[in-house]
N, C-alpha and C positions, 0 to 999 in steps of 0.2 A: 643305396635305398634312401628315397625322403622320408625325411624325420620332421615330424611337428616338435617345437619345442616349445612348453608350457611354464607361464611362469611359478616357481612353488611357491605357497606362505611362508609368512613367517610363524616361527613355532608360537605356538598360542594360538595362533589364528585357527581355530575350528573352524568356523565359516569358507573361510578361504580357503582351507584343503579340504573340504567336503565337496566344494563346487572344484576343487582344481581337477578332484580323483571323477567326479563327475562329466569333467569337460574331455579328459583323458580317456576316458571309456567310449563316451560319442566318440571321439577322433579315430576310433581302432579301427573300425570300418573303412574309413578313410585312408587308412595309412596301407590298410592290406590292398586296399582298391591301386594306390600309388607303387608299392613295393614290388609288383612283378605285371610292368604292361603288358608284356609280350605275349604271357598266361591269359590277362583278360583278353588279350586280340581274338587269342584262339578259340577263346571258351565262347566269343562273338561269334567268329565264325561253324564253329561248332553248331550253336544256336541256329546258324540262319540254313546251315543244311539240315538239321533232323527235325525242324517247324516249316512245313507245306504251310502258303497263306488261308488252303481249305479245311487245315486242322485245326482245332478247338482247344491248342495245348497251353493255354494262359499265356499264347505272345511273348514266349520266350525268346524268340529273335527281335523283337522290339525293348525289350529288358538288357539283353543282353549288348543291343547295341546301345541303347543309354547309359548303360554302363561303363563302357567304353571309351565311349566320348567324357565323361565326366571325370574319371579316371585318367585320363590322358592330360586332358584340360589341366586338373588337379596340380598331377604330376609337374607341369612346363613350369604353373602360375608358382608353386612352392621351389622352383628350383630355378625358378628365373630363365626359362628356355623360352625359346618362341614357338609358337606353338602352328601354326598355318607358313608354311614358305610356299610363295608365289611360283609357279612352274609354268613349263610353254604351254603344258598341257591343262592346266588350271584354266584357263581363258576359253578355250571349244567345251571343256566341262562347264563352266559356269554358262553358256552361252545356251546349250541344250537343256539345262536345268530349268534356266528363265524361259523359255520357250515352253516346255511342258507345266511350269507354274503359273505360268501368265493366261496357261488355257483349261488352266482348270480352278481357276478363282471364281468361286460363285457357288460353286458346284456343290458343297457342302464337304461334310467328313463323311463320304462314302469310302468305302474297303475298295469293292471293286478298282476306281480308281487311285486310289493315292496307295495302295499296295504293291502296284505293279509299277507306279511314278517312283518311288522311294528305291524298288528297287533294279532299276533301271538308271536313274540319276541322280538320287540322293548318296545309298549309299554307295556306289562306287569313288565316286567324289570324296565322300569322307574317310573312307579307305585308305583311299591314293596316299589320302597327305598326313593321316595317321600315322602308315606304315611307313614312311619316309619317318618320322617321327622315334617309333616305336622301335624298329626295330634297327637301331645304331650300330651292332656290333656284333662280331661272328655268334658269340653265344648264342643270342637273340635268334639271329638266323637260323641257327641250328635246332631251334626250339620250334621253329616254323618248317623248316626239314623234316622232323622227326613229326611235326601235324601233319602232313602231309603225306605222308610214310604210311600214318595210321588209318589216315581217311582211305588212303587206296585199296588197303588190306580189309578194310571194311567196306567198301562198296564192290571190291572182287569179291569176299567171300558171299555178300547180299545178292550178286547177279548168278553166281554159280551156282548158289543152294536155289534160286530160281530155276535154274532148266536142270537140276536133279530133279527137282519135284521138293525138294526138302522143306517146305513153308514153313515148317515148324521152327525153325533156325532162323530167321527169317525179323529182324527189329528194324524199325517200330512196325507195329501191327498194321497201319493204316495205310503201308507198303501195299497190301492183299486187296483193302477195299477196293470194290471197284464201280464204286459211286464216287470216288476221289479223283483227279486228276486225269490220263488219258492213258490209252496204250495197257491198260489192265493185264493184259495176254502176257504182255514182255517185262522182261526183265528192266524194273525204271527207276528202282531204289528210292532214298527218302524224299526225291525230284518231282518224282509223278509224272515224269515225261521220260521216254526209252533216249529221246536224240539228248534231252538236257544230263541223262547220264551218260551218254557214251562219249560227250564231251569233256565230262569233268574224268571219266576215266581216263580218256587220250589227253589230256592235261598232265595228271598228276600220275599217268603212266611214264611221260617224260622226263618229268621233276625225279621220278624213281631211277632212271636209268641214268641220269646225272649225277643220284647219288651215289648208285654204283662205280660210277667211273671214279669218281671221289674217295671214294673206299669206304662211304660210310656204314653201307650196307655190303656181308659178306657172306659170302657160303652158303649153305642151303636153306637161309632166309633169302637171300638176293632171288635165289632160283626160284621156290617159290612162288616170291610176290611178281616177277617178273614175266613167268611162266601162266601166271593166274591172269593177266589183263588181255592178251587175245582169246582167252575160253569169256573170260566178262562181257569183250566186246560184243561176242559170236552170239551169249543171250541175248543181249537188248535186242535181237531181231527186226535190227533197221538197215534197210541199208544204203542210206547216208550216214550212217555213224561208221559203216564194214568199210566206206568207201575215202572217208575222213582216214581211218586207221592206214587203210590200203596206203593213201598217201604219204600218209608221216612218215611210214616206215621206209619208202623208196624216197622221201626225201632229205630224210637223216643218212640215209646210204651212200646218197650223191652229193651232200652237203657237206659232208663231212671228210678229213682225211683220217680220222682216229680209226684206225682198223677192230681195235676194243668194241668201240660204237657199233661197228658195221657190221662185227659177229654178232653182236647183241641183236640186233635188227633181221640178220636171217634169223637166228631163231627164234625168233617172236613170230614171223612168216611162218618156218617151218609147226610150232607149237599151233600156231592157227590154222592151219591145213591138217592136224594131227586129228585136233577138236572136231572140225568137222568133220573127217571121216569118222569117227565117233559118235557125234549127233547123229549122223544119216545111219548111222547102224539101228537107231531106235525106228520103230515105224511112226509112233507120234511125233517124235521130231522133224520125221525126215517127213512129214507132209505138213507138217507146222512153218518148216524152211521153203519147203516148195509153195506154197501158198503167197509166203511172202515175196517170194521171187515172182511171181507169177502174174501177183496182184497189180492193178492197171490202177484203180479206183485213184487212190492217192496222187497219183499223176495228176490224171484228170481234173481233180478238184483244184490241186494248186494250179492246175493252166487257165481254170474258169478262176480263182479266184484274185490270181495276179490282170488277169483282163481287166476284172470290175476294178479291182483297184486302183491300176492305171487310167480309168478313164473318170473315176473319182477325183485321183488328181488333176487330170485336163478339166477338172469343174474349177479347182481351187487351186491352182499350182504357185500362189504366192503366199496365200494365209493359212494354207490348211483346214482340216477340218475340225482339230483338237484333239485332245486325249481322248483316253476312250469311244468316243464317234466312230470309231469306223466298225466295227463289227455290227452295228446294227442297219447303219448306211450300207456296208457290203452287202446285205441280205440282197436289199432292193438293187444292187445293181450285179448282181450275178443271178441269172436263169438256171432252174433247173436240179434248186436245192432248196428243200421245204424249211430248213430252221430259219429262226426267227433273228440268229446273229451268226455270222461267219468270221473266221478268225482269220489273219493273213499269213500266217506258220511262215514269216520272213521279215528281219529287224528290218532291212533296209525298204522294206515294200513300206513297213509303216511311219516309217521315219516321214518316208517322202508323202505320205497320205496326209499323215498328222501334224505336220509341223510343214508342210510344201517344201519349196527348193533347200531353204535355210536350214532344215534338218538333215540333209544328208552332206550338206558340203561342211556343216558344222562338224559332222561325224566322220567323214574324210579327215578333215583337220586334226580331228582328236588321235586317227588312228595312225597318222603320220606323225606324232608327235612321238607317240607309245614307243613307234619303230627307231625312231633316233634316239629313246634310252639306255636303247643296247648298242649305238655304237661309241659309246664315249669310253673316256680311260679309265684304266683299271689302278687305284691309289696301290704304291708298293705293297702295304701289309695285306693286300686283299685276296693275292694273288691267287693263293692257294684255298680261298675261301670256297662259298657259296656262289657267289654272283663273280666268276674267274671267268675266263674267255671263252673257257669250254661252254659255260650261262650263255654270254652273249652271242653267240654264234648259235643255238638253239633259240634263242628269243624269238626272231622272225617266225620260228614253225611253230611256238606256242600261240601265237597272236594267228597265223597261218589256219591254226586245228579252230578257234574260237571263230575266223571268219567267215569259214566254209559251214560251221555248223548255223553260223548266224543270217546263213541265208534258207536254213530249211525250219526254223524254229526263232519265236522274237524271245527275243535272253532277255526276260522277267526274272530270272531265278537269282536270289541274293546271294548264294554260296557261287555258282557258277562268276559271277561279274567279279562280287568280295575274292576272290581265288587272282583272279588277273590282274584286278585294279591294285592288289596287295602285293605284289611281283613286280608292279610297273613301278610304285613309290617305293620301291628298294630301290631300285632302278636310278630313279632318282636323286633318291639321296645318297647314291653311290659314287654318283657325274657331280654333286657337290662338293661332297669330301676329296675327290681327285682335283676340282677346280682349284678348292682352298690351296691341296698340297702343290698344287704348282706354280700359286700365286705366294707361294710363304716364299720368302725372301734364303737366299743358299746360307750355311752355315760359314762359320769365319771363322779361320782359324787362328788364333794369333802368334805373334811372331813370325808369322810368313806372309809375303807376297808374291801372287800369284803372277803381276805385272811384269815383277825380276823373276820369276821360277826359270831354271833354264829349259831351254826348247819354246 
């Protein structure tokens, strides 16, 4: 833990130990901010899932993340660490950053845009190299296992008490509103969107089944929390989230040779075909489900809306059009829908809109960066850890589950990116500490050589 060290009076000095017990008291803040990163990481993250940017909850995800940063900062400056280490991946992040700042200079302090700017490219970026940072050591890790453990158990039990009917169970309240965010009908938790939940559930459904194999979680807690993420998936009533799950689970099957895994994965199948003969036993469900199966509209729209977009681009295919610009531009170039802005519900549509060629090859680069942090070495003491082989060899389908959702919805959501970009700077500072150990020079023994050893 860092310690400010103050210097005392000398006795007699009144003065001087009035101001020292004075300076002592300011410092205490400071020293708690310092004393447990890994706590404030979480309590950041925490923040940036249960504050919607259309809630009025005093910007607690903005607090929480100046916090963060300050505290981190703090931390490095009083203990002499470095605090930013330059990665492959730091250079296509900085590169997207500048590109969506450089098109929105002028613009003023509006919300609309620097709220979906920030968390799109700010914080992920500070994330990254925090958590590279921050969380150094199994403990740490573990502390971020066990957030995540938590979060899962609280967004399953938020989508299940949804398709009971349980609303009363049901936090934060602003969950229910349905002047808030989108998808009212469905299960979309503190997101406000059904696909940005059923994302962060098949994320951190994963991370659960990791830790099961790890033995962190056992018995009929394991079963449970595990049992409970295909009934969560089967509310949000999407199905590109049914269809995300569908995949992961047949590709951890095939991906894998842990037979552990691969029982786990039928019955996540099996539990998800249970559920829904279940739902279909309701008659409100079961025409609530046939609806959505049914429904054409949503198609439709993204086929008209990926049209206008693409030919959006063939106006401007080197400069783009800028941040926020396109939804009001899309009106006018898609037929046959009265609002006044159309959104693109596809990162990569807007990428290439917003920022022309240079944004999507920037975001190629970054996502091929992400993929080579899971292939590098495992440092001896780690083996058994968190981030062990069994991680790296899931890594590709966590990045896989975030792809596939990021072409049916643009990942604005701070918990959703903060969740990824926090895994990938483990990540990294993991391929560090294996570098160091293999650049340390071998031990020596003395009294023997190795030159005369026989054989």
């Amino acid at each position: 833990m860092a310690t400010l060290r103050v210097r005392l009076p000398l006795p007699g000095d009144w003065a001087g130990e009035t101001a020292s017990r004075g300076l002592r008291a300011g410092l205490r803040p400071l020293q708690a901010l310092f004393a447990a990163p890994s706590l404030l990481f979480l309590a950041a993250l925490t923040a940036m899932l249960l504050r919607h940017p259309d809630v009025p909850f005093y910007e607690i995800d903005r607090i929480g993340f100046v916090l963060l940063v300050l505290g981190v900062a703090g931390r490095a400056i009083v203990l002499r660490q470095p605090l930013l280490a330059i990665e492959r991946a730091t250079w296509p992040m900085l590169g997207l950053a500048s590109l969506a700042l450089v098109s929105v200079i002028g613009q003023g302090c509006d919300d609309r845009t620097w709220s979906p700017l920030a968390a799109k490219f700010i914080v992920p970026f500070v994330l990254f190299h925090l958590a590279a940072t921050v969380f150094d050591n199994e403990r740490r890790l573990r502390h971020f296992e066990a957030f995540s453990l938590l979060v899962l158990a609280y967004l399953s039990f938020t989508s299940i008490a949804f398709l009971a009917g349980a609303k009363s169970l049901i936090f934060p309240r602003f969950i229910l509103d349905e002047s808030l965010g989108y998808h009212a009908d469905r299960a979309r938790g503190p997101l406000l969107q059904a696909v940005a939940n059923g994302v962060s559930l098949n994320l951190l459904g994963i991370l659960a089944v990791h830790a099961f194999l790890r033995g962190r979680i056992r018995g009929l807690t394991a079963a449970v929390l595990l049992a409970s993420v295909p009934v969560a998936i089967l509310a949000t009533m999407t199905r590109a989230v049914w269809l995300s799950f569908a995949a992961t689970v047949v590709v951890l099957i095939f991906r894998t040779h842990n037979r552990k895994l691969q029982r786990i994965c039928a019955g996540a199948a099996i539990v998800a075909a249970v559920g829904l003969l279940v739902v279909l036993s309701f008659d409100d469900q079961r025409r609530a489900l046939a609806d959505r199966l049914e429904e054409s509209g949503p198609v439709e729209f993204r086929r008209a809306v990926y049209t206008g977009g693409w030919h959006m681009f063939l106006e401007k295919p080197f400069t783009g059009w800028g941040v926020n610009q396109m939804p009001a531009e899309l009106a006018r170039h898609v037929s046959g829908y009265k609002q006044k802005e159309l959104y693109p519900h596809n990162t990569y549509l807007e990428l290439l809109v917003e920022h022309g060629i240079a944004g999507p090859a920037l975001y190629v680069w970054l996502m091929w960066e992400l993929i080579r942090l899971g292939r590098g070495r495992i440092p001896r003491g780690e083996r058994n850890g968190l981030l062990n082989r069994q991680f790296h060899t899931i890594w590709p389908v966590l990045l896989g589950v975030y792809w596939v959702n990021a072409a049916l919805v643009v990942m604005n959501y701070q918990f959703v990116n903060g969740l990824l970009f926090t895994l990938a700077g483990m990540l990294a500072a993991q391929n560090r500490r294996a570098a160091r150990e293999l650049a340390a020079p071998a031990p020596v023994f003395p009294g023997r050589s190795f030159a005369n050893s026989p054989g």
